[in-house]
N, C-alpha and C positions, 0 to 999 in steps of 0.2 A: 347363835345356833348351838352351843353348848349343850342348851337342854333337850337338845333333839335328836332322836336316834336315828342313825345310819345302817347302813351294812357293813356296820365293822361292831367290834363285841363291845356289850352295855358296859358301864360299868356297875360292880357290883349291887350297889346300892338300888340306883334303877331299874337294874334286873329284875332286883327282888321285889320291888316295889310294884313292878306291872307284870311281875312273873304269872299271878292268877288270870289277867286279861289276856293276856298272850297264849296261855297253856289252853285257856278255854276255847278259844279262837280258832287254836291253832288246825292246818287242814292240809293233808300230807299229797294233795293232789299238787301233780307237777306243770297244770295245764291247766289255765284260764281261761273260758270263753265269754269275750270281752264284748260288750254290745258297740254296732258299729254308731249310732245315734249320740255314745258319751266320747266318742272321739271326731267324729264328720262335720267339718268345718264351712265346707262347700263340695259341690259337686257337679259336673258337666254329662249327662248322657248322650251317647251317640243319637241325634234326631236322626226321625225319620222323614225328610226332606225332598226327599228324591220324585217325581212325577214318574208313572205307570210307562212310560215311555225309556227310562232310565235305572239300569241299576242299583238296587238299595247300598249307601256306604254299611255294610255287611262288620265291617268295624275298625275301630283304631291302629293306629302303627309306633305314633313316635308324638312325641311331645318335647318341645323350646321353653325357654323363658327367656327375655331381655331386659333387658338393664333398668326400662322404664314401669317392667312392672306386668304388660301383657302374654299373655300365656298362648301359644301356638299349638295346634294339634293338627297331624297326618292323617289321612284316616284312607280307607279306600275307596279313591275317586274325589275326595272331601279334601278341601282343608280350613280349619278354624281360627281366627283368633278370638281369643277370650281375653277379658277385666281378669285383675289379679284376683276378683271375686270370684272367677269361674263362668261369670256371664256372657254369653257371648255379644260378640260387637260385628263380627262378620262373616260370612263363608263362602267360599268360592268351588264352584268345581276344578277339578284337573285331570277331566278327561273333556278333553273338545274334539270332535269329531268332523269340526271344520279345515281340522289339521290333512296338509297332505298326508297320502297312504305313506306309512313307514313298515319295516319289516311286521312289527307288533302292533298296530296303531289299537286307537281306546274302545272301540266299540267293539272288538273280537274278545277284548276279554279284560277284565279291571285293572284298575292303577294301583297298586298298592304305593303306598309311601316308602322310599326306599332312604332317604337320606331328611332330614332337618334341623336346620343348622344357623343358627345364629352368626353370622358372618364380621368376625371381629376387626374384620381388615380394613372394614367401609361400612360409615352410618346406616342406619334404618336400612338393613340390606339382610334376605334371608335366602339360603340356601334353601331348596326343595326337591328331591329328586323323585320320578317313578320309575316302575317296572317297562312301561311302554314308552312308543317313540325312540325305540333303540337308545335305552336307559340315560336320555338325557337329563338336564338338571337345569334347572330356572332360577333368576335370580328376583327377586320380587320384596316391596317395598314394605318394611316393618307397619306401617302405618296405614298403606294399605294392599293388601293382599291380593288385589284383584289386577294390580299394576304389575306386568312382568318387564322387567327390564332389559335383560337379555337372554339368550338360551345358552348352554353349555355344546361342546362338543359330546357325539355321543359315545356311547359304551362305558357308562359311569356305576350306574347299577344295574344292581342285576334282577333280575326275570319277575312278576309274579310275588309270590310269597317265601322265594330263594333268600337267604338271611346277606345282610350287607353291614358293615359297621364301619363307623367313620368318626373321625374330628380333625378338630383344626388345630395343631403344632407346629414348631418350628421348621424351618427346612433347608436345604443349601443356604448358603449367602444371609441365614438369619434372617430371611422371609419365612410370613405362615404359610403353609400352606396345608389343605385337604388330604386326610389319607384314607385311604381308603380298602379295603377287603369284602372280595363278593365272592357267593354261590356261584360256581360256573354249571350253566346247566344248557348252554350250545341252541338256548332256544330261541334266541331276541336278537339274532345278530347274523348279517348276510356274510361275514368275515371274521369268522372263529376267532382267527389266528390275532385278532386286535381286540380280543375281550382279556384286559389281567386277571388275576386275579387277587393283587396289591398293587396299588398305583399311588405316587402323592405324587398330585395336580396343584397346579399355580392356582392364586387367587387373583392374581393381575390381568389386566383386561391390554390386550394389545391393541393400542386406538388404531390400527389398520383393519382390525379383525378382530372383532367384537364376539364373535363366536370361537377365538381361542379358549374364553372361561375355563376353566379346569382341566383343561389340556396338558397332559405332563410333557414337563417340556424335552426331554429327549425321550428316547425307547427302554434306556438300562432305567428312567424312572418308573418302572413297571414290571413285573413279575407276570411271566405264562407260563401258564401248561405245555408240554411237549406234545406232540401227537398223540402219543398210544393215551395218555390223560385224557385229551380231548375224547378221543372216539368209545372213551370207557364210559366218559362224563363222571372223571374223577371228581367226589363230592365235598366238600369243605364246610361246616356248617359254622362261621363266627357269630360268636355270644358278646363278644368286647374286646375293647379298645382302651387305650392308657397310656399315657407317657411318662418316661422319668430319665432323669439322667442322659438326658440324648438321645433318648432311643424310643421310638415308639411302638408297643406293645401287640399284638393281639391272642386271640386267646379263641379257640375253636375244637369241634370234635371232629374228626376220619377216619378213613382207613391209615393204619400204620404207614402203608407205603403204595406201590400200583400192584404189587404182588402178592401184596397180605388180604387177607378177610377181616382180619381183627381190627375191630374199631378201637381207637386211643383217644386221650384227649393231648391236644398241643396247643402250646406258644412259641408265638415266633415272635421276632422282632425286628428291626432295619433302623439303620444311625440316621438322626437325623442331617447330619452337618455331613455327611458323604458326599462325594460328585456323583454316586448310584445308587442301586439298592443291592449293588454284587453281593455286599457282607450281609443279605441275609441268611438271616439261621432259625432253626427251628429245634424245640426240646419236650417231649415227652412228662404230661404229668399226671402219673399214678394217685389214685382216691384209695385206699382200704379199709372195709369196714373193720371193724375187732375181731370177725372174727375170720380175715386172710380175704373177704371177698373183695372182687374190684368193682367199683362204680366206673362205667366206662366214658359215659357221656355228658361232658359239663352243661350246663344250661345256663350259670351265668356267674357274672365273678363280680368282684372290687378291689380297687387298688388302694389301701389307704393305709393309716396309721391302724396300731393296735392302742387299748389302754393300759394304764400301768400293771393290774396284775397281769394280764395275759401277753404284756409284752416282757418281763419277767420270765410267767412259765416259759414261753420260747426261748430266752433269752436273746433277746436282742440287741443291740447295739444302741446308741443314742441315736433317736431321728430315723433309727432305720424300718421301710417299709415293710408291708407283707400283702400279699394276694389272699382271698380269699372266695370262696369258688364255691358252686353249690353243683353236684354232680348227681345222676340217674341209673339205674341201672337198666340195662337191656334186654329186650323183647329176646326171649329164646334164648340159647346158650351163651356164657356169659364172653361178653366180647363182639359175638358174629352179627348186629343189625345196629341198626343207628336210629331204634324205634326206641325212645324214651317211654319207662313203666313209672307206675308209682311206687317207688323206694330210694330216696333221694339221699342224700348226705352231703353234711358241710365241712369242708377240708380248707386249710390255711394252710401257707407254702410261705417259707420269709426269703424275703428278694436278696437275702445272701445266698442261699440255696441253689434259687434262681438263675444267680448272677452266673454262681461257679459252674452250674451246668451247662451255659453258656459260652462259657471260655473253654469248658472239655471241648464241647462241640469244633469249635475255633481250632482247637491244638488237633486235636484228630482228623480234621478236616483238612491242613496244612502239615501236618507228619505222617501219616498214617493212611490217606489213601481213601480213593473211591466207597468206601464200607461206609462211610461218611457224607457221601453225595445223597442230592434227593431225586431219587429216580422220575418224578412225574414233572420236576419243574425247567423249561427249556435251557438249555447252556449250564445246568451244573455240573459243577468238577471239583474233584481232591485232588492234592499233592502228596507229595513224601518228601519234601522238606526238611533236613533234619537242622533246621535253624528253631529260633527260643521264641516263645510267642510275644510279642509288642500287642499292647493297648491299641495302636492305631491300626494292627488287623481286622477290628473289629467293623470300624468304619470303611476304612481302604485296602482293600486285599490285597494289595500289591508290596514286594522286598520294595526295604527303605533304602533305595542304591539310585543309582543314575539308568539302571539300565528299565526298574519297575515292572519285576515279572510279574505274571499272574499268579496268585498262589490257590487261590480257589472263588468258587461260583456256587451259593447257595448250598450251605453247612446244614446238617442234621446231629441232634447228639445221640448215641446208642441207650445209654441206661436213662431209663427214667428218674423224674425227682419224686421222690415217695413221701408218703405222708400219709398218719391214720386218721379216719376220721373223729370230727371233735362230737357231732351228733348225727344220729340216722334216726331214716324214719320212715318208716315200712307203711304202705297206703298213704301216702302224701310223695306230689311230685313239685319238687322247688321249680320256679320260674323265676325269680330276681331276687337279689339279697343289696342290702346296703348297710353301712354298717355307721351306727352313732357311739361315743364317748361320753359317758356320764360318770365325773369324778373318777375311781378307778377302775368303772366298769368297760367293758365291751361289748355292744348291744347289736345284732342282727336283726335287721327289719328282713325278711324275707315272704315275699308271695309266693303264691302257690299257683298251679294248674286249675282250681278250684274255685280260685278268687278269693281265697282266701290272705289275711297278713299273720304272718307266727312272729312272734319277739322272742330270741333265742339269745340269753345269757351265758358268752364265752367265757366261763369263768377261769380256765386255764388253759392249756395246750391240750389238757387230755380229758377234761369234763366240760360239760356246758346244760343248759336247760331249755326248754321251751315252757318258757311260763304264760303264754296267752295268746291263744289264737282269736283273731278278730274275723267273721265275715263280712268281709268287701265289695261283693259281688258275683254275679253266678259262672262268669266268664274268664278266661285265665287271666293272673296278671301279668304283663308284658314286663319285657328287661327293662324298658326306661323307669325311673324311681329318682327322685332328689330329694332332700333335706335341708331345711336352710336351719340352720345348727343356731344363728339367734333368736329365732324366733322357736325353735322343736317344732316346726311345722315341716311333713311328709303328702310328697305328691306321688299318688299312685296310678298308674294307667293301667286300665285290665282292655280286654275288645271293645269293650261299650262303655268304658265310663272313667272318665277322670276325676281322683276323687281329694280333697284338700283334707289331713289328717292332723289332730294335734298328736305327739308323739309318745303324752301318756297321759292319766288320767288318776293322778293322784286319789281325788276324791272320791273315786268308787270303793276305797276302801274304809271299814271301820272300824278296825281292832288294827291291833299293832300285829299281833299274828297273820292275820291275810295279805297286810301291809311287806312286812320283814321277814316274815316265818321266821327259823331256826336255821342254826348249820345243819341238823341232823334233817329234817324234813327238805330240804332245799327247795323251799319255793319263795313266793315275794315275789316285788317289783321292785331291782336295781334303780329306779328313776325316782322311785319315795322315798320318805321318812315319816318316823314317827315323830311325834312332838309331845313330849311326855310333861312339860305343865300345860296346854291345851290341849291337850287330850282329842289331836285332830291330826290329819296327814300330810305333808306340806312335802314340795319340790325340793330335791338333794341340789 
């Protein structure tokens, strides 16, 4: 591959040599409009299945894969499994109306799919949750779908089209178990006061009581609201979930606090290996355009490696991760509604940043006093402590003595983690980002409100590009998204349609200019090359 050009500089000879072909070529637009026909692999539409007597599934929620290759889809009222091709093999409903009356039962009003989940604990086995049936969850047979095997206990998810995110990580004792974070919105449940709004549930089936399934096993495995929360129907909206290092993640937009108007974006997190969830904490993350404004409301993140230049411009450590978050700005004055506009932007945060906000929160939280506490979540409390913060506060909030006081109950940190945006973009509303590594690039797949996919070239900490929008479909694309990095194959979910994508498409190009552009133009496709004795475009 010598003779092949990359994105790094020619050398001279060859420069010169295809200088005329490239200069003629060359085309300073920063944005590609890609046809979806040179990348659409396969694809699933939402059928229209439903008899005049039953709700139309109006549209998708959430999408699986398993181990053997079958591809699962949520949908409302629906659920699918599909061939690794996309075709389907089977559908069941998940609204029965046979069901005794529950507070919410299926017939008053849709199922949405609230959780789907590949259950890594126990063969051929898939987690499913709705809105209805007081947000219980089914556990049902990879193979076949129409088979329910047990039911969960309920108040698992939450309501309707109220946002929930979950997976499955470690938990006490080095069992997996479910976590989970839901919308509270006080509508699907006879007993407020037993809806979390974090919980991690067992995966273990108690052979006395088979309906324990996801049951957390004590009360501190669970986070509520306090009262004046409830009666506000203080609003939480989570985008994602992630784990690292013990702890598992999430990531959502609110009110600051139960006294504020100002919406923020937050992460929080909780240890896994804890006896509770006492040591969660929560911290504040700031979006700024260039030019001071704030993006207030995230709409969806990833947790993953950077590549080498852009792990560079950050400077990063070896191995160390980074967040990277696509946020919106707000309906009306900036801050005051949690109505996402079209003017998006994508901010990256490196989980050192992270980390040490984290531990302010910790140290302030245990020296420094109630300013620290979270007013809407029940039993939080600050100390004034003037002892040195230990590692194992994080997980067990208790002095490392015989006596094990308590030192605090659900941390908040005061300043935010700031960060400028790397791209914006005015009349475009991001809905999901995922990010691929090509060589030493760093690549954002991100969909849009529109149905559309952008490929956005992170070229450092402070520049990036969108070199090629694809249309996908007419309908938003949803947060779920995977990549299987051996194969460059991209699965996208929008409301109607799942869609199998290859991840570039070398061949649409015929000059080495439309291919690689120039530094001074900055366009190309990071995923190409030229190949300057075939005179043709070939995979980096």
């Amino acid at each position: 591959m010598d003779s092949c050009r990359r994105h790094s500089t020619l050398p001279w000879a060859i420069a010169l040599t295809w200088s005329i072909i490239c200069v003629n070529a060359f085309t300073t637009s920063a944005e590609r409009l890609g046809d979806l026909s040179d990348y659409e692999l396969a694809s699933f539409d939402n059928p229209d299945i439903l008899d005049k007597t039953q709700r139309r599934a109006s549209k998708f929620n959430h999408f699986a894969l398993s181990d053997h290759g079958d591809v699962y889809v949520g949908a409302v009222n629906w659920l699918y499994r599909l061939e690794s091709s996309l075709k389907m093999i089977q559908n069941v409903s998940t609204c029965d109306d046979s069901r005794p009356d529950s507070v919410m039962p299926c017939h008053l009003t849709n199922n949405y799919n609230k959780i789907l989940v590949v259950d890594s604990t126990r063969p051929n086995s898939l987690i499913t949750c709705g809105g209805v049936y007081d947000g219980i969850c089914q556990l049902r047979q990879l193979q076949d779908i129409s088979n329910v095997m047990m039911e969960s206990v309920p108040n698992v998810a939450g309501f309707e089209d109220a946002s929930t995110v979950s997976m499955i990580a470690l938990g006490k004792d080095g069992q997996e178990m479910l976590y989970v974070a839901v919308t509270y919105t006080g509508e699907n449940v006879n007993d407020q006061g037993n809806f979390p709004t974090i919980a991690r549930r067992t995966l273990e089936i108690n052979r006395y009581d088979q309906s324990s399934l996801l049951s957390a096993i004590q009360r501190d495995d669970s986070i509520f609201f306090n009262d004046p929360a409830k009666h506000t129907i203080f609003s939480i909206k989570y985008v994602a979930a992630f784990a690292h290092s013990g702890f598992t993640y999430f990531v959502a937009s609110q009110k600051e606090d139960l006294n504020s108007a100002q919406f923020v974006t937050k992460m929080s997190r909780v240890c896994q290996c804890g006896p509770n969830l006492d040591a969660y904490t929560e911290i504040t993350l700031q979006c700024s355009g260039s030019d001071g404004s704030v993006y207030s409301l995230v709409q969806a993140a990833h947790f993953g490696p950077a590549g080498p230049d852009l792990a560079a411009s950050l400077g990063l450590h070896a191995d160390e991760q980074v967040v990277y978050t696509v946020f919106a700005k707000n309906q009306g004055a900036p801050g005051t509604s949690d109505v996402p506009i079209d003017h998006s932007a994508l901010c990256v945060y490196r989980m050192t940043d992270i980390l040490a906000a984290f531990r302010e929160a910790v140290r302030g939280c245990i020296q420094d006093g109630n300013t620290y506490s979270i007013n809407y979540l029940e039993g939080s409390f600050c100390s004034t402590f003037g002892i040195p913060i230990l590692d194992r506060y994080f997980c067990i909030p208790l002095t490392d003595d015989a006596i094990q006081t308590p030192l605090f109950q659900y941390a908040k940190g005061i300043a935010p983690v700031p960060t400028t945006a790397i791209i914006e973009l005015p009349g475009t509303l991001m809905s999901s980002i995922i990010i691929t590594i090509e060589f030493n690039h760093t690549i954002a797949l991100i969909g849009t409100s529109r149905g559309d996919l952008l490929k956005v070239h992170m070229e450092s900490s402070t520049a990036s590009r969108l070199y090629e929008r694809i249309g996908v479909d007419t309908s938003p694309v949803l947060q779920d998204v995977k990549v299987n990095e051996s194969t460059r194959v991209l699965l996208l979910l929008t409301e109607q349609k799942l869609v199998k994508l290859r991840e570039e498409n070398c061949g649409q190009y015929t000059t080495c200019g439309t291919c690689i552009g120039t530094d001074a133009g900055n366009d190309g496709d990071p995923y190409c090359g030229w190949c300057t004795l075939k005179r043709r475009f070939v995979m980096e």
